[in-house]
MMTF fields as JSON, N, C-alpha, C and O atoms, coordinates in Angstrom:
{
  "mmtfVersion": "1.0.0",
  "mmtfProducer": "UNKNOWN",
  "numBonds": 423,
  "numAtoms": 424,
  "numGroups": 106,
  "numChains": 1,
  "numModels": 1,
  "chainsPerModel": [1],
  "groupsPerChain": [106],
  "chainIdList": ["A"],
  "bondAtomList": [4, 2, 8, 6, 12, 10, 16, 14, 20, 18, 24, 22, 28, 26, 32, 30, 36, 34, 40, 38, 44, 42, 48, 46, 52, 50, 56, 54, 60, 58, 64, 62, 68, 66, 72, 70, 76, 74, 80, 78, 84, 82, 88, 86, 92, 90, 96, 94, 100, 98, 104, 102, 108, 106, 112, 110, 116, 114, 120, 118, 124, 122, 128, 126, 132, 130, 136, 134, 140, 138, 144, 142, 148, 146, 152, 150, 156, 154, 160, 158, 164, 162, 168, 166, 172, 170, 176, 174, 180, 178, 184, 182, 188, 186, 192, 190, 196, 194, 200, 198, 204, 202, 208, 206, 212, 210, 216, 214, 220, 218, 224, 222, 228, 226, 232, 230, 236, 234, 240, 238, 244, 242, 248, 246, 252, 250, 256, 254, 260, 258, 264, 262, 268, 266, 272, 270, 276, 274, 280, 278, 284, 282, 288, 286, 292, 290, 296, 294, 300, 298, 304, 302, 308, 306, 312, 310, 316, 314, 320, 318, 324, 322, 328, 326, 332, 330, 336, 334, 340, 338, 344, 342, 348, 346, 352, 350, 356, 354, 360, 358, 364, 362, 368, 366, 372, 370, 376, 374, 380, 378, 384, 382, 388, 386, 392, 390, 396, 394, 400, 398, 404, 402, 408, 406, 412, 410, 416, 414, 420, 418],
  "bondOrderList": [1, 1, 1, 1, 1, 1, 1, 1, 1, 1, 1, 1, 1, 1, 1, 1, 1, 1, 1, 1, 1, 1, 1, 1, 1, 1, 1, 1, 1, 1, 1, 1, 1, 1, 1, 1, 1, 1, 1, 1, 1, 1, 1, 1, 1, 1, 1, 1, 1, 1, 1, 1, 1, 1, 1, 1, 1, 1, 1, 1, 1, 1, 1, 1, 1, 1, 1, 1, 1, 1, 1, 1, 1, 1, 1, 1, 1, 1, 1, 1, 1, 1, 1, 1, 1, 1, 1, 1, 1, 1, 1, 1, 1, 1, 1, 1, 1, 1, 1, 1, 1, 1, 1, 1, 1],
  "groupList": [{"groupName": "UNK", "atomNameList": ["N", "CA", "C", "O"], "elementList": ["N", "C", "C", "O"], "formalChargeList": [0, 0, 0, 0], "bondAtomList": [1, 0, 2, 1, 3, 2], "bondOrderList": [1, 1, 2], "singleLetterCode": "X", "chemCompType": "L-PEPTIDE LINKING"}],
  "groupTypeList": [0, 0, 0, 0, 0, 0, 0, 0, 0, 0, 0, 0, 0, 0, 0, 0, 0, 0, 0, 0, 0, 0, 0, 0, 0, 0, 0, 0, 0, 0, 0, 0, 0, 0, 0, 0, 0, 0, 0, 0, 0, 0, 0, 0, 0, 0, 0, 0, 0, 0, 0, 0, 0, 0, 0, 0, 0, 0, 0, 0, 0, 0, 0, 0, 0, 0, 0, 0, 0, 0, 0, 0, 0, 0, 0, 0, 0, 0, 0, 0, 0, 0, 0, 0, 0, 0, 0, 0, 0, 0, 0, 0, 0, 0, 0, 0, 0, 0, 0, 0, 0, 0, 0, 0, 0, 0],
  "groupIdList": [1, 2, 3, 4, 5, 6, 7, 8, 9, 10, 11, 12, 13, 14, 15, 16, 17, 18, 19, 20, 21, 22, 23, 24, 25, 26, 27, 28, 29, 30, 31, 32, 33, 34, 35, 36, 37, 38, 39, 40, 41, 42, 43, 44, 45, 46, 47, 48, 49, 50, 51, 52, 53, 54, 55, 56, 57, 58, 59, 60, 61, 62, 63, 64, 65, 66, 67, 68, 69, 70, 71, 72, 73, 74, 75, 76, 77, 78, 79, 80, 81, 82, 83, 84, 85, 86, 87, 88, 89, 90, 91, 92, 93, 94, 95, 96, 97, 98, 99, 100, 101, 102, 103, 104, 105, 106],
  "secStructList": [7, 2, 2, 2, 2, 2, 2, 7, 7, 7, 7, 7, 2, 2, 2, 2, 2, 2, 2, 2, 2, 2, 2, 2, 2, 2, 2, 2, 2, 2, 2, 2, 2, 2, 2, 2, 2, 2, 2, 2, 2, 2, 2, 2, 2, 2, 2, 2, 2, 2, 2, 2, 2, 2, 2, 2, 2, 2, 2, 2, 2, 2, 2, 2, 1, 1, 7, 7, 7, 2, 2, 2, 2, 2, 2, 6, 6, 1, 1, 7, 1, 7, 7, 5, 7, 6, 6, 1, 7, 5, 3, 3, 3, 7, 6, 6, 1, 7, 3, 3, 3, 7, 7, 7, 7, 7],
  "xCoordList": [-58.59, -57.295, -56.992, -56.046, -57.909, -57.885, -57.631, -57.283, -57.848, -58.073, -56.253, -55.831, -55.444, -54.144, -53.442, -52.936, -53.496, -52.649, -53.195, -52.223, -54.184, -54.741, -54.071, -53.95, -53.391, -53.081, -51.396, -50.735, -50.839, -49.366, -48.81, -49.244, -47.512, -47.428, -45.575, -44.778, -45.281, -43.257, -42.948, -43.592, -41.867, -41.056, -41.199, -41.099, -41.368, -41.572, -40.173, -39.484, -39.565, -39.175, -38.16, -36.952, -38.907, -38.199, -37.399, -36.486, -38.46, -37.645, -36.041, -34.932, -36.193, -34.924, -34.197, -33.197, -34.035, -33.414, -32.33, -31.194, -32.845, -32.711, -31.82, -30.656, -32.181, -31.138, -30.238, -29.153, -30.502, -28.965, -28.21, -27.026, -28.906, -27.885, -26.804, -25.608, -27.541, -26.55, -26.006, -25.112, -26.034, -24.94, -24.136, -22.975, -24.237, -23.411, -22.557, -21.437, -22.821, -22.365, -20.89, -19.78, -21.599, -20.882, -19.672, -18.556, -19.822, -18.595, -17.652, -16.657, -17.841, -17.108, -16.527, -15.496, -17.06, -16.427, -15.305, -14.155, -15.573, -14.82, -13.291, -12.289, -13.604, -12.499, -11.149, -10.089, -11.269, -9.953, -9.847, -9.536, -9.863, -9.464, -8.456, -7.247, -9.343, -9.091, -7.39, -6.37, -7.694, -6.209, -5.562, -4.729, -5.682, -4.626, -4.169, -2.959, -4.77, -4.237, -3.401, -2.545, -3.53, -3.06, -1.877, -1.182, -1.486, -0.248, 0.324, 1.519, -0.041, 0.537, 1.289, 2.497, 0.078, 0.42, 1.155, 1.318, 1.785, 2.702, 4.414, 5.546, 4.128, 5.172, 5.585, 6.795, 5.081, 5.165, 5.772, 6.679, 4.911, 5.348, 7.113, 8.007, 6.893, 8.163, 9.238, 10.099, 9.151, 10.133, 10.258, 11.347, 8.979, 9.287, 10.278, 10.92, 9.981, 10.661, 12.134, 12.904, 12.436, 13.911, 14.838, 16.027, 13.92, 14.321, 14.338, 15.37, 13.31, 14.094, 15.042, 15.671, 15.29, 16.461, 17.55, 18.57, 17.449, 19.28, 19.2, 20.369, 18.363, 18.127, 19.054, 19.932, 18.504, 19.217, 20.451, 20.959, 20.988, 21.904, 23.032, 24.234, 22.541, 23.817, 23.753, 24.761, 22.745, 22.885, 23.372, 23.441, 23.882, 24.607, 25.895, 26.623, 26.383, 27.641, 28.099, 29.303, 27.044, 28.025, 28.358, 29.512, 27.672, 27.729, 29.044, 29.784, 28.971, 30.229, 30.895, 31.642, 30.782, 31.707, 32.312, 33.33, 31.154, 31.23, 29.761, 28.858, 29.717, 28.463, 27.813, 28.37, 26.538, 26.394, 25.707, 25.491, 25.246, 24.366, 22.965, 22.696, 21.88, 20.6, 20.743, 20.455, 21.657, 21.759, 21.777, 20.866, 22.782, 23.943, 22.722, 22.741, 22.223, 20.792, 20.049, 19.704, 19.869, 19.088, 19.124, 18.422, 20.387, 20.701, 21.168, 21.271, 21.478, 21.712, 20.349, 20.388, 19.47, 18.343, 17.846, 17.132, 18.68, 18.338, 17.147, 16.589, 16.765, 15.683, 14.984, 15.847, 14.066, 13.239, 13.168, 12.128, 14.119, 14.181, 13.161, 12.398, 13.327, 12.685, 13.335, 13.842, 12.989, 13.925, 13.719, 14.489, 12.826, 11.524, 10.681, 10.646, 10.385, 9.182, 7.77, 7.328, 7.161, 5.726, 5.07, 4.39, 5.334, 4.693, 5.579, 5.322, 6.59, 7.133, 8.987, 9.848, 8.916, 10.094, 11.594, 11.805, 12.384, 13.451, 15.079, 15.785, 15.233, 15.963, 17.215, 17.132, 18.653, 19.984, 20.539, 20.322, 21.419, 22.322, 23.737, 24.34, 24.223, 25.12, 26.343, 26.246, 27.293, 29.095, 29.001, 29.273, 28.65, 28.486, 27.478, 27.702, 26.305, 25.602, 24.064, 23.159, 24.32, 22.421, 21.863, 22.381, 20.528, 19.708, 19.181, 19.034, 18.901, 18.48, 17.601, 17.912, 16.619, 15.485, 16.452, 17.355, 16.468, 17.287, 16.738, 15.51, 17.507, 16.74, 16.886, 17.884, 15.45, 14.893, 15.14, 15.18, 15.408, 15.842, 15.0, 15.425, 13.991, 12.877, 13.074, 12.178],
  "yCoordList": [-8.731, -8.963, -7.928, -7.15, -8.116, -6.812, -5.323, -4.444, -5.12, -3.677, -3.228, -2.118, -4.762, -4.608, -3.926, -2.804, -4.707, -4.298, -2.79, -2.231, -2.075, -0.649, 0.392, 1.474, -0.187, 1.192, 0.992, 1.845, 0.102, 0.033, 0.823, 0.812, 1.53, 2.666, 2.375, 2.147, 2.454, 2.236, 3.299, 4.266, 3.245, 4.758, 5.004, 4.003, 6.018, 7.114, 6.623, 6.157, 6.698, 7.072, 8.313, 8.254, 9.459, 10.55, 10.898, 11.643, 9.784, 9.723, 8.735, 9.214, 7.792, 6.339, 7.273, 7.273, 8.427, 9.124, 9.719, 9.281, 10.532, 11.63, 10.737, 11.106, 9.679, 8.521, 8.051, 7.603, 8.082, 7.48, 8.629, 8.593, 9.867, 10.966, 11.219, 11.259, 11.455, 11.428, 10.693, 11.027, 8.924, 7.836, 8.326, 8.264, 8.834, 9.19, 10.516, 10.612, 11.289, 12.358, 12.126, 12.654, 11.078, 10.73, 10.032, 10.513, 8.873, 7.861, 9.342, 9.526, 10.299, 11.482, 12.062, 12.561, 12.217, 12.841, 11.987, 12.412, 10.603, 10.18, 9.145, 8.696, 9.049, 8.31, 9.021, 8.399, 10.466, 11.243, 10.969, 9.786, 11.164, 10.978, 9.393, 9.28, 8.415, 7.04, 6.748, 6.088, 7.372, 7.362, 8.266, 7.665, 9.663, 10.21, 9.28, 9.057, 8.777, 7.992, 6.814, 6.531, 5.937, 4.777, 5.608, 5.401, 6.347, 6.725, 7.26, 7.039, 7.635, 7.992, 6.501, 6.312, 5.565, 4.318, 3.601, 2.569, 3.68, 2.819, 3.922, 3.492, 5.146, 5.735, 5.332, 5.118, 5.086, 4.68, 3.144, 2.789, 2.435, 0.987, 0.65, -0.165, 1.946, 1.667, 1.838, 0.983, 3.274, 3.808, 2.646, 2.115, 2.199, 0.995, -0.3, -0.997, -0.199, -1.878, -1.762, -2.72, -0.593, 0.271, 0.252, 0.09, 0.438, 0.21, -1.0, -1.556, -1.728, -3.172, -3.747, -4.708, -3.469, -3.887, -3.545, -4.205, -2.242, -1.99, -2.475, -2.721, -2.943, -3.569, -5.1, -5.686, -5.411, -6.386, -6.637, -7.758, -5.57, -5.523, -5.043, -5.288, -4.457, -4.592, -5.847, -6.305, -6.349, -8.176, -8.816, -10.032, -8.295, -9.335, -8.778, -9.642, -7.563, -7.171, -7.558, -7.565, -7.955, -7.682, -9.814, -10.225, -10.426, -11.483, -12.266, -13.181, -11.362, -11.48, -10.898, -11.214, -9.466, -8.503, -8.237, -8.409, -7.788, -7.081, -6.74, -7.302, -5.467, -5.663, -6.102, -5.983, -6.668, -7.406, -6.859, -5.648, -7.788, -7.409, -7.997, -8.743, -7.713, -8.167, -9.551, -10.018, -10.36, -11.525, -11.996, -12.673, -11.727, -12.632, -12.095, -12.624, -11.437, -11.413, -12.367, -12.848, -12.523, -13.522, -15.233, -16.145, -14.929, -16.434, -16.81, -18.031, -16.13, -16.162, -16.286, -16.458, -16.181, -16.103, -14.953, -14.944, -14.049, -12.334, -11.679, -10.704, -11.937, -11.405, -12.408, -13.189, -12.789, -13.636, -13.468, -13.903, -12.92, -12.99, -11.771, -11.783, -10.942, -9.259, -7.841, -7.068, -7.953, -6.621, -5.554, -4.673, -5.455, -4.3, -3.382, -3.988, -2.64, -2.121, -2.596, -3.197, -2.435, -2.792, -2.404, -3.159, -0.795, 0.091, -0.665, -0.449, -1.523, -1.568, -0.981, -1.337, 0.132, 0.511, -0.422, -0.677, -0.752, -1.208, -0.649, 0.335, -1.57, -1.139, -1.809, -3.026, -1.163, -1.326, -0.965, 0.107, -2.1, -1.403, -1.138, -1.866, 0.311, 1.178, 0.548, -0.384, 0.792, 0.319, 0.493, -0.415, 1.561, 2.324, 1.142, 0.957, 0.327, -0.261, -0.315, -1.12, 1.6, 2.112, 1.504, 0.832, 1.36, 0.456, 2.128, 2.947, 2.246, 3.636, 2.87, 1.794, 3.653, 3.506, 3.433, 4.266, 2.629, 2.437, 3.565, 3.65, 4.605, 5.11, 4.999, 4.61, 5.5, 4.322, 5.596, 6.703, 5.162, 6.225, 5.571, 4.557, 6.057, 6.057, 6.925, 6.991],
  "zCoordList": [2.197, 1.608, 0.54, 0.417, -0.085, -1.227, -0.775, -1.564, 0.626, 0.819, 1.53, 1.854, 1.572, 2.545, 1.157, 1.165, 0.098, -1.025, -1.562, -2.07, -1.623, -1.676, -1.312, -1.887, 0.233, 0.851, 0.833, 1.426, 0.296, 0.625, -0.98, -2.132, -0.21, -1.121, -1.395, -0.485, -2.674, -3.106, -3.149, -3.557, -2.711, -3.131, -5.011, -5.72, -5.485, -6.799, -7.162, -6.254, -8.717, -9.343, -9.284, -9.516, -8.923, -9.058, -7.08, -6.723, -6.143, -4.782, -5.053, -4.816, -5.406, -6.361, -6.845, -6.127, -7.97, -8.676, -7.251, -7.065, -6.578, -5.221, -4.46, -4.304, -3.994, -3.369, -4.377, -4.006, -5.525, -6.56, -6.502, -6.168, -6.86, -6.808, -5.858, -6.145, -4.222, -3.183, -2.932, -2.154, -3.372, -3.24, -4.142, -3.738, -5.294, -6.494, -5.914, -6.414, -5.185, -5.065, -3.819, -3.753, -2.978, -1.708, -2.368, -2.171, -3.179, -3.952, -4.487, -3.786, -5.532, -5.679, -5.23, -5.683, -4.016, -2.764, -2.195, -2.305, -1.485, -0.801, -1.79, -1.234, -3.21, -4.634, -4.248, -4.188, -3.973, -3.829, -2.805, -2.943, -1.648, -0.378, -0.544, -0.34, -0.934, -0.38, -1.827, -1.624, -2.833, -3.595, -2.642, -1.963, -2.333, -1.872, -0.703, -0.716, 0.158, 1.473, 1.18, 2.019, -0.083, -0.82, -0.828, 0.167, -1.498, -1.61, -0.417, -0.222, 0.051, 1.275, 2.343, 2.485, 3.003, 2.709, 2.217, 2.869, 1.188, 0.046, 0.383, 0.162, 0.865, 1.332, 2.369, 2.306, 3.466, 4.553, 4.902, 5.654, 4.065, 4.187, 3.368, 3.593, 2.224, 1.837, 2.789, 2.995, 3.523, 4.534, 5.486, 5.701, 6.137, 6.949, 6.874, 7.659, 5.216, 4.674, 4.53, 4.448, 4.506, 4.343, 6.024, 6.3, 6.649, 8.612, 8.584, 8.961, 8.171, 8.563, 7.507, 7.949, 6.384, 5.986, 6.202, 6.002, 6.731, 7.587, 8.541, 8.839, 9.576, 10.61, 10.107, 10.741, 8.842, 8.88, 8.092, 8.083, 7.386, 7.291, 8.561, 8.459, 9.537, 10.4, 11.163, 11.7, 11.223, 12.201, 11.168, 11.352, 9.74, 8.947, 9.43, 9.919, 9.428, 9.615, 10.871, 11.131, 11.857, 13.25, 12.805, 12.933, 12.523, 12.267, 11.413, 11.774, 9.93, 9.233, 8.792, 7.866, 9.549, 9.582, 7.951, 7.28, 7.863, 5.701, 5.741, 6.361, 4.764, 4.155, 2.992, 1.9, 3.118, 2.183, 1.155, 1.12, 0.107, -0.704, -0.684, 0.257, -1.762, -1.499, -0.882, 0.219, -2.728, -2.557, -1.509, -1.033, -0.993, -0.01, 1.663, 2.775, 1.392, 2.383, 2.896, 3.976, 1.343, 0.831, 1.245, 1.682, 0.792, 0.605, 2.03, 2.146, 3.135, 4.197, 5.253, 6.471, 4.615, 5.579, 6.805, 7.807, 6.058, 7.207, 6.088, 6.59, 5.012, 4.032, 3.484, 3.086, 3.262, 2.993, 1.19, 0.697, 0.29, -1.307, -1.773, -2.738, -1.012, -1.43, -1.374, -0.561, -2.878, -3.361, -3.384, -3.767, -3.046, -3.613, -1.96, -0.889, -2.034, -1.605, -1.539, -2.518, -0.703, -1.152, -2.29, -2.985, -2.568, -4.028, -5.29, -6.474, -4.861, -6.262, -6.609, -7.415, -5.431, -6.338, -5.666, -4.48, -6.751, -6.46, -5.289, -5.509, -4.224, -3.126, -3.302, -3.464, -3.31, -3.218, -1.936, -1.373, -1.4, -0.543, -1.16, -1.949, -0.522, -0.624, -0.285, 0.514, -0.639, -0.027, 1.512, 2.297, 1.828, 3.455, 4.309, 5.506, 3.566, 4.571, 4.524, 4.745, 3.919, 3.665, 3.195, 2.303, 3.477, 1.961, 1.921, 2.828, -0.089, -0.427, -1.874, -2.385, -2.247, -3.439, -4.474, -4.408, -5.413, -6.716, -7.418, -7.405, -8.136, -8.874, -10.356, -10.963, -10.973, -12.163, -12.867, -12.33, -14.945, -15.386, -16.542, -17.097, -16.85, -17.76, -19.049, -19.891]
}
């Protein structure tokens, strides 16, 4: 019994260091990638959320022949009470129909 525990051998110290490093090196590497793609993402979903709200702003128009506003979207049951984008930024529709990004004046 004594002689099983003799020969069994742990990884060193300075091998543990060598494996923290290259996990450390890999997380560095891949932090930028995975923000740059988030944003990219959050562009996309916005553009998307923008198609379907003119989508549903013209099944409001052919319906009651006007265009509407968020509200009246809203309260009609063609938008489910969302104003926004996925990222956040705030969406208006135009006199013409468009839905376009509100823009914010900081």
């Amino acid at each position: 019994m004594k002689k099983i525990w003799m020969n069994q051998r742990g990884f060193t110290l300075v091998e543990m260091m060598i494996v923290l490093l290259i996990i450390s090196i890999l997380i560095l590497i891949s932090i930028p990638n995975v923000t740059k793609h988030s944003a990219n993402i959050d562009k996309k979903g916005c553009e998307a959320f923008i198609k379907m709200v003119e989508g549903q702003v013209e099944a409001y128009k052919i319906e009651n022949k006007k265009v509407p506003t968020l509200t009246e979207l809203s309260e009609s049951d063609f938008l489910k009470g969302v104003d926004s984008c996925p990222n956040g930024d705030e969406i208006e529709i135009a006199t013409d129909g468009s839905v376009v990004v509100k823009e914010t004046t900081e």
